[in-house]
C-alpha positions as CSV (number, residue, x, y, z in Angstrom):
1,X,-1.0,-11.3,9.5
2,X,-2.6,-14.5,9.7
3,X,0.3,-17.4,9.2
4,X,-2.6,-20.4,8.6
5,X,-3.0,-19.2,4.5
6,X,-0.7,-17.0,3.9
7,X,2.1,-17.4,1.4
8,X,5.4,-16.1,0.4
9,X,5.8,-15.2,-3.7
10,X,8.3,-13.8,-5.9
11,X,8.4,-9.6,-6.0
12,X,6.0,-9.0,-8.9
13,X,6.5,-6.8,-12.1
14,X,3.9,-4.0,-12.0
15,X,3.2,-1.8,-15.3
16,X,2.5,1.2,-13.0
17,X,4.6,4.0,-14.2
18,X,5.6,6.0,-17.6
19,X,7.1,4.7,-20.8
20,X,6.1,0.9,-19.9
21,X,8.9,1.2,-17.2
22,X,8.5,-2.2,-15.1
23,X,8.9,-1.3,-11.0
24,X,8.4,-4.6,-8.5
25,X,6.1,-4.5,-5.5
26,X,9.0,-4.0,-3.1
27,X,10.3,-1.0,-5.7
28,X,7.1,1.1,-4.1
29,X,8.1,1.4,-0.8
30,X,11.6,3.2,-0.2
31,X,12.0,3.5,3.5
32,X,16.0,4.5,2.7
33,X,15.2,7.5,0.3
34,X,16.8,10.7,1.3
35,X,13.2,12.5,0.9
36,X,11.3,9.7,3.2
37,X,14.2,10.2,5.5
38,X,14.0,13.7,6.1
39,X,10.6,13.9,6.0
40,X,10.3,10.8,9.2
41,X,13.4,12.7,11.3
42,X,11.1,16.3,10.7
43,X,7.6,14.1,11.8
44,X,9.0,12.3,14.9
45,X,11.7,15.5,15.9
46,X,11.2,15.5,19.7
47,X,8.5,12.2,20.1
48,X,10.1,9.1,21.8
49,X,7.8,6.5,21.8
50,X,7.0,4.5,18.7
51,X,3.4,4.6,18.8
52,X,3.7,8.3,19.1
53,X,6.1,8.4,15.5
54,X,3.8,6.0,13.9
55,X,0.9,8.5,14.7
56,X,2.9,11.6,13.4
57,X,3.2,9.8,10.1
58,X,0.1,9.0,9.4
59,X,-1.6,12.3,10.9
60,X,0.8,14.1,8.2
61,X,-0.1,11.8,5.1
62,X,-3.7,11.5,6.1
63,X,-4.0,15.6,6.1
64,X,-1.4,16.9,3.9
65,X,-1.7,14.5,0.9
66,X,-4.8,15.0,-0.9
67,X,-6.8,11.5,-1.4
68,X,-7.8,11.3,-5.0
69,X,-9.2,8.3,-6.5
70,X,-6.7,8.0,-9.7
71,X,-3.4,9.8,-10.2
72,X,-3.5,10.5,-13.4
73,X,-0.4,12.3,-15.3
74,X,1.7,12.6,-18.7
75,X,5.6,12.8,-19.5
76,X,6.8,14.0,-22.2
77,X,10.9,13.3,-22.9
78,X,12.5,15.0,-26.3
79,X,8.9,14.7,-28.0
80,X,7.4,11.5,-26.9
81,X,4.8,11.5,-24.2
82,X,3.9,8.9,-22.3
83,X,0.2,8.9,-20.3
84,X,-0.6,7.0,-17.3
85,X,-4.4,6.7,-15.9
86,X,-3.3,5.0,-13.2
87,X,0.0,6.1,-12.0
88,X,1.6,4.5,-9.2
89,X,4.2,7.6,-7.6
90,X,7.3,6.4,-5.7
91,X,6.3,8.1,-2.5
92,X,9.3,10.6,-2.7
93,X,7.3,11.8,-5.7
94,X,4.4,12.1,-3.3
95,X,6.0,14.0,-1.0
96,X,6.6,16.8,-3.5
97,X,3.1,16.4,-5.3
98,X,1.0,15.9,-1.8
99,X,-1.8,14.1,-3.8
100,X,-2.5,10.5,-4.0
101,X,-5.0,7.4,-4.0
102,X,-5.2,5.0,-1.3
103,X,-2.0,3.0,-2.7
104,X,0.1,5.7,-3.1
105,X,-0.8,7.1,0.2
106,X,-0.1,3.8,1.9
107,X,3.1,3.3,0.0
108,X,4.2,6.7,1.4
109,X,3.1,6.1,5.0
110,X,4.5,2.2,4.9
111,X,7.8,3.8,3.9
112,X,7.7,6.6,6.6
113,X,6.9,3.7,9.2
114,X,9.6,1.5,8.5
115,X,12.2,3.9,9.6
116,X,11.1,3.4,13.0
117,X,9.6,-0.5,12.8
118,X,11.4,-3.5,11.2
119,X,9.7,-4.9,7.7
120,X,8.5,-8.1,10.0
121,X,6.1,-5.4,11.5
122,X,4.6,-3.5,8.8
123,X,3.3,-4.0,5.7
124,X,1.6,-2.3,2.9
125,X,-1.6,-4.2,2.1
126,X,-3.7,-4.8,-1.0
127,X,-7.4,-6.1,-0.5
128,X,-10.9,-5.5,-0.5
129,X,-12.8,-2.9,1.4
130,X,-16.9,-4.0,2.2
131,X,-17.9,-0.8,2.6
132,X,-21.3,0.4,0.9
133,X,-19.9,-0.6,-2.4
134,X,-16.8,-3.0,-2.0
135,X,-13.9,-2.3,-3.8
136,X,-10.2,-2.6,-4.3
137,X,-8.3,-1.1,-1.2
138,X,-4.6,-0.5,0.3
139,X,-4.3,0.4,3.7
140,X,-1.0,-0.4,6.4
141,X,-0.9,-3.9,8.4
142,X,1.4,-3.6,11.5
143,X,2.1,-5.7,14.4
144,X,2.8,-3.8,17.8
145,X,3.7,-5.2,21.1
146,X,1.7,-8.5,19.6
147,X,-1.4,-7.0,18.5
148,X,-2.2,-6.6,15.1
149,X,-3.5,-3.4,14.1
150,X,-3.9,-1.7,10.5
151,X,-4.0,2.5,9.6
152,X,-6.2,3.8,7.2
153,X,-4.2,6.2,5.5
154,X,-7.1,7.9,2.8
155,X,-8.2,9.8,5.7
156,X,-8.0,11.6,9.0
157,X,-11.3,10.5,10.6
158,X,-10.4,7.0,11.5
159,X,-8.6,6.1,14.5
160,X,-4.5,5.9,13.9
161,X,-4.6,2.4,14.6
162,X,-7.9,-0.1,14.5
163,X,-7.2,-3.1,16.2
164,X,-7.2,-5.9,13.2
165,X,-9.4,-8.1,14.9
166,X,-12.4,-5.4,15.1
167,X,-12.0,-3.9,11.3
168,X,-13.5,-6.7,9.6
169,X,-14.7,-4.6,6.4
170,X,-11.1,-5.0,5.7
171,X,-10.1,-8.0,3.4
172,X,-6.1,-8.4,3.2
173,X,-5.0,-10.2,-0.1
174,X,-1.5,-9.3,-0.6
175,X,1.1,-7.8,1.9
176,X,4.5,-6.4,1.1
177,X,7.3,-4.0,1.8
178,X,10.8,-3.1,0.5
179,X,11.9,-6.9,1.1
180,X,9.0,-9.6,0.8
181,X,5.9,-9.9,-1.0
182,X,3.3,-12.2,0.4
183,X,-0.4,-13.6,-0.8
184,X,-3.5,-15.2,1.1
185,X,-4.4,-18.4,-0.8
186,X,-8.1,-18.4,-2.0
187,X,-8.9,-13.9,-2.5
188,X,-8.9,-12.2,-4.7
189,X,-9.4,-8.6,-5.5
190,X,-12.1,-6.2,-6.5
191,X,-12.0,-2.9,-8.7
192,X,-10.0,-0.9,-9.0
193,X,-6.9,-3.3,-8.1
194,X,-7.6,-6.1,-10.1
195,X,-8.5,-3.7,-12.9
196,X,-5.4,-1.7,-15.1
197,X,-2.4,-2.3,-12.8
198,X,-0.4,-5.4,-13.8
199,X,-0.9,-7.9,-16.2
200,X,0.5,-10.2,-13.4
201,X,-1.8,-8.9,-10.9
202,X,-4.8,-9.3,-13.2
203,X,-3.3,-13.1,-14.1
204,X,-2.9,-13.9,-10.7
205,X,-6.2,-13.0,-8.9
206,X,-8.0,-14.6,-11.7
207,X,-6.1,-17.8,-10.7
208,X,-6.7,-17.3,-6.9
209,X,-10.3,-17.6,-8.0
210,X,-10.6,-20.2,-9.7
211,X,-8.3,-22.3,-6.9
212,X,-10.8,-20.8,-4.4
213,X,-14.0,-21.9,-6.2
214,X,-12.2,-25.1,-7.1
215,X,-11.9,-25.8,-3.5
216,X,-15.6,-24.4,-2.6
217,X,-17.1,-26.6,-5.3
């Protein structure tokens, strides 16, 4: 991550899941869960080096979790059903359904990757991708041996790991794992991510405009 405009903020409420239940940032990725666990010790079973593990894990959630643009779902509890267009799955959840869009593939595969790295070296990231038609992205941002690098995790065709410096269709506006939440001053997001998930998230891009046309004007 660049350190010239980046900036540490509060873990954010995000309205992501059923019933109006409130889950922060960090509550998405769950490197400690029993499932995530397992699933990491079955990937990287007989692989010693680390850039070997981190390629197991993504290889296994770019192929066996099915890339869909929305997950949509309903839950109905004793009569009352709640509906979600836009559901953001705990990636234990993911690991059972093997379907997911690009932030609940990368919450999965941040979480699988931080058994093996500490949280100062990866991070989920939220941002923009410029390509054909830009839009609202997630995708992993690690640092390895001092290189930044980021995985793609929609997909199978890209490389594992792209050095940073050479993927510059990739627009990083927030970064976080299970313990710290970060922003870059002055971006803001596109659609999807700046469209139905928070409240705050909405609120908070919207200001990140306005400061960044402020200071362009």
């Amino acid at each position: 991550m660049p350190d010239d405009n980046i900036i540490l903020i509060d873990d954010q409420p995000m309205n992501a899941a059923f019933f109006g239940e409130v889950r922060r940032l960090t509550d998405f990725i769950t490197p400690d869960a029993l499932e995530v666990q397992n699933l990491y010790g079955i990937l990287t079973k007989d692989i010693d080096d680390t850039i070997g593990k981190i390629t197991a894990c993504w290889k296994w959630v770019a192929t066996q979790v099915k890339y869909v643009k929305f997950v949509r779902g309903k839950l109905t509890i004793n009569g009352m059903t709640s509906w979600q267009n836009d559901y953001w799955q705990l990636p234990e959840s993911t690991i059972r359904t093997r379907v997911g869009n690009c932030a609940v593939k990368s919450f999965l595969l941040t979480s699988l990757v931080r058994n093996g790295l500490s949280p100062d070296q990866v991070y989920c990231t939220l941002g923009n991708l410029y390509n054909g038609k830009p839009g609202g992205h997630a995708w992993l941002t690690l640092k390895l041996l001092g290189e930044e690098c980021i995985m793609e995790s929609t997909t199978p065709a890209a490389p594992p790991l792209v050095p940073a410096g050479a993927a510059d269709r990739y627009e990083a506006v927030h970064y976080f794992n299970d313990s710290k939440v970060y922003a870059v001053e002055g971006k803001t997001q596109l659609i999807p991510m700046c469209d139905c998930y928070s409240t705050w998230l909405s609120d908070y891009l919207h200001w990140a405009y306005i400061e960044s046309q402020k200071k362009s004007s």
